[in-house]
N, C-alpha and C positions, 0 to 999 in steps of 0.2 A: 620280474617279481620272483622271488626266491620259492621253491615249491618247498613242504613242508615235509620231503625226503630225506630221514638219515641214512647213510652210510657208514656202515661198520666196519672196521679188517679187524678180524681176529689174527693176532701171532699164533704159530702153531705151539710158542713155548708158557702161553698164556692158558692154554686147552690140557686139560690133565685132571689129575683126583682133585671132587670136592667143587671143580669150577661150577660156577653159577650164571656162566652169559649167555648158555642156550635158556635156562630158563628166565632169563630175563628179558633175550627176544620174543621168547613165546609170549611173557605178560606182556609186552609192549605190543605184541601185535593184535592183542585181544582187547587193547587200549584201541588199535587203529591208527596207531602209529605205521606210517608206512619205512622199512625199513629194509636194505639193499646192505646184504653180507659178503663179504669180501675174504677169504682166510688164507692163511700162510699154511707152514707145514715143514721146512725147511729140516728143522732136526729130523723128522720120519723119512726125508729124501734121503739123508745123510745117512740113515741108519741102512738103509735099503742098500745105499751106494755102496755101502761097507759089506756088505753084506752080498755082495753081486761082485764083488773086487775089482769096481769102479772109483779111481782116486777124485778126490775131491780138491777145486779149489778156487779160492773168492780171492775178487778183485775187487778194493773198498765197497765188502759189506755185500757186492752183489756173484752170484755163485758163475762160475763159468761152464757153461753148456757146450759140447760135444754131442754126436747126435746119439750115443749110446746113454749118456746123461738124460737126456731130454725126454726116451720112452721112460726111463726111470721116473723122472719128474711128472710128466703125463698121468704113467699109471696109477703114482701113487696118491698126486695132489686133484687129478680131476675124476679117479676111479674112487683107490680106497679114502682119504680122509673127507670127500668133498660128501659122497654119501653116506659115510658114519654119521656125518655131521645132520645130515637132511634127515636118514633116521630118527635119529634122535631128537633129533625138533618136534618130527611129528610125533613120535611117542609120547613127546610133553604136552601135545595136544596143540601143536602149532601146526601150519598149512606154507610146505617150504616145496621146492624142489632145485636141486642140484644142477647149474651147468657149468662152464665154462668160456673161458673169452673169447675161443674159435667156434661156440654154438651162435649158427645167426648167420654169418658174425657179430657177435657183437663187439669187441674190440679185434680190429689189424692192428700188428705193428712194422715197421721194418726193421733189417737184420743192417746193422749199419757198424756195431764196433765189434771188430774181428777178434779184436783181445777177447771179449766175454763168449762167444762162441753164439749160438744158436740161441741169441735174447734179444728182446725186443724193446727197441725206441721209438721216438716218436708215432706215440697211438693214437690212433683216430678209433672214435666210440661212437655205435648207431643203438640209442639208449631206447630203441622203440620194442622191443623183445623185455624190456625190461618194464615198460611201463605197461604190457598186455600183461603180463603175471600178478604185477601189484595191481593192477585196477579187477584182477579178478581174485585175489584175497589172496595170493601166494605173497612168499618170501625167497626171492631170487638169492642161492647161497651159490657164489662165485669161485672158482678154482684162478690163482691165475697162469694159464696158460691161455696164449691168442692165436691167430691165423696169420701167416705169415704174408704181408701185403709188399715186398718189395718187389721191383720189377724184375730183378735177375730170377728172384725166389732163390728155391735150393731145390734140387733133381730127387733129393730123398723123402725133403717131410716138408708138410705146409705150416707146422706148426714153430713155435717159438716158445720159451721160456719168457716169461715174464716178472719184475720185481712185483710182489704183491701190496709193496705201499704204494705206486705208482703208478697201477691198475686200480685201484681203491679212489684216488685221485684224480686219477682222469676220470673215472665213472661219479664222482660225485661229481665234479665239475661240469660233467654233460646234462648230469639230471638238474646243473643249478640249486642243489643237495644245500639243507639249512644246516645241516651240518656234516664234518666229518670227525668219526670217533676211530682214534688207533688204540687198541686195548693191547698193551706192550708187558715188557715183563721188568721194566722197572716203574718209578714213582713217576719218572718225565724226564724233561730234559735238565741236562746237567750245566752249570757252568762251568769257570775255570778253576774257580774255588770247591769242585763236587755238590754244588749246591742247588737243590730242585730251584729252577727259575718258574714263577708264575704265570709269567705271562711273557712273550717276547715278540718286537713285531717283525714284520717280513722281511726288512733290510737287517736287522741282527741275524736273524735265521743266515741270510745268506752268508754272513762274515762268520757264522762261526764253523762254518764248513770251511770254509777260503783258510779261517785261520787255522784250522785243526784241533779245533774245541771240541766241535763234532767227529767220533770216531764209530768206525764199523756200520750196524745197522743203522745206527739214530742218522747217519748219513742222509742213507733212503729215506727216510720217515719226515728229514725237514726240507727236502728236494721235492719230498710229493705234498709237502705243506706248502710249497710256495709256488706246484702246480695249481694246486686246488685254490691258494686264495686269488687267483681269477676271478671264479666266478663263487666261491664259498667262501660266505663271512667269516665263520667260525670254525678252527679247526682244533681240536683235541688231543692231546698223549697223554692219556692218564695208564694209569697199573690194574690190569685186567687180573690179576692174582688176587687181588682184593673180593670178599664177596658181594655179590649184587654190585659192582662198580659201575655196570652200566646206567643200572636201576637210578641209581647215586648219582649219577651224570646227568640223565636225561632230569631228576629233580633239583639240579644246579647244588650237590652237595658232596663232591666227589672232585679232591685233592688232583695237581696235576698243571701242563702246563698246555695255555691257549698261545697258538699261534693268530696273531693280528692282523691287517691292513694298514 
């Protein structure tokens, strides 16, 4: 039976002047909607990196981690953005608090492709940290970085990088989540013609990765859609730069594209 949990990923390029999804979590949770935040950040790692004269560089869409990378990533996706974000919730008069994928644990991953360095696959999620916060009126706002579960490990850090569509994904999928919402920074997904597709089911998803329709991030984002449709019906890529787009989604009036079964 499907619990009546959404999941959210905020893009960190969706978060900026004017947005309106923190205050839309906040009415939704005042609604009693129970809802599990997930956020990116990616450009602020970027800027950080730049800025520390740490070179940067992605391997289809996903960032490659080094362990000097990785405190970078840490401090700023599970320090500074993860509590700006929880500030600001509760300022709007929401009930949030801040953790990350290595608190708990609640997501391990292991470190298995050398090419991306210090990032994390195949995750296993222990969703019960997540369900004491919701059942006691918070709103769990997720960084994703996890706990490094492989058996070699590494001698320096427990931790990993993680992709945050595929942390979002695997957390909805553990919570058996009614939905999953990706608030992105375009309209949805594109075809071959540039053309917002409505609705596409799992097996298109997969070919249009294979065939290369799918580039860069949207990569992540239909990889951790055809995670989640496991165990989630319904999964979402609508345009989070829209205002109130959540609000718009959760009342089924909000442009964009559904991933199927």
């Amino acid at each position: 039976m499907k619990s009546k949990i959404i999941v959210v990923k905020i893009g960190g390029s969706t978060l900026g002047q004017h947005d309106t999804t923190l205050e839309d979590l906040v009415k939704l949770q005042k609604k009693r909607v129970p809802v599990v935040v997930i956020h990116g950040g990616g450009s602020a790692v970027t800027n950080w990196l730049s800025k520390l004269e740490i070179p940067t560089r992605f391997v289809q869409g996903l960032r490659v981690t080094d362990l000097d990378t990785l405190k970078v990533v840490t401090a700023v996706l599970a320090g500074l953005i993860n509590k700006e974000l929880v500030s600001e919730i509760c300022r709007l008069g929401g009930k949030a608090i801040g953790i990350c994928g290595a608190d708990g644990p609640i997501v391990m991953g292991k470190n298995k492709n050398r090419e991306l360095g210090l990032t994390a696959e195949e995750l296993t999620v222990d969703v019960r940290p997540l369900r004491v916060l919701l059942n006691a009126g918070y709103m769990p706002v997720i960084a994703p970085v996890c706990m490094n579960g492989s058996p070699q490990g590494n001698e320096e850090t427990n931790l990993l990088n993680v992709n945050g569509d595929t942390i979002a994904a695997q957390i909805a999928a553990a919570l058996n989540a009614s939905k999953l919402i990706f608030l992105t920074d375009v309209p949805g997904i594109y075809d071959e013609s540039k053309q917002v597709v409505s609705q596409i089911k799992v097996d298109a998803a997969r070919s249009m990765i294979e065939n290369g329709t799918a580039t860069g991030g949207m990569i992540a984002k239909l990889e951790a859609s055809l995670i989640a449709s496991q165990k989630v019906s319904l999964t979402r890529i609508i345009d989070g730069r829209v205002d109130h787009a959540l609000l718009d989604e959760i009342d089924g009036k909000c442009k964009g594209t559904t991933i199927v079964n």
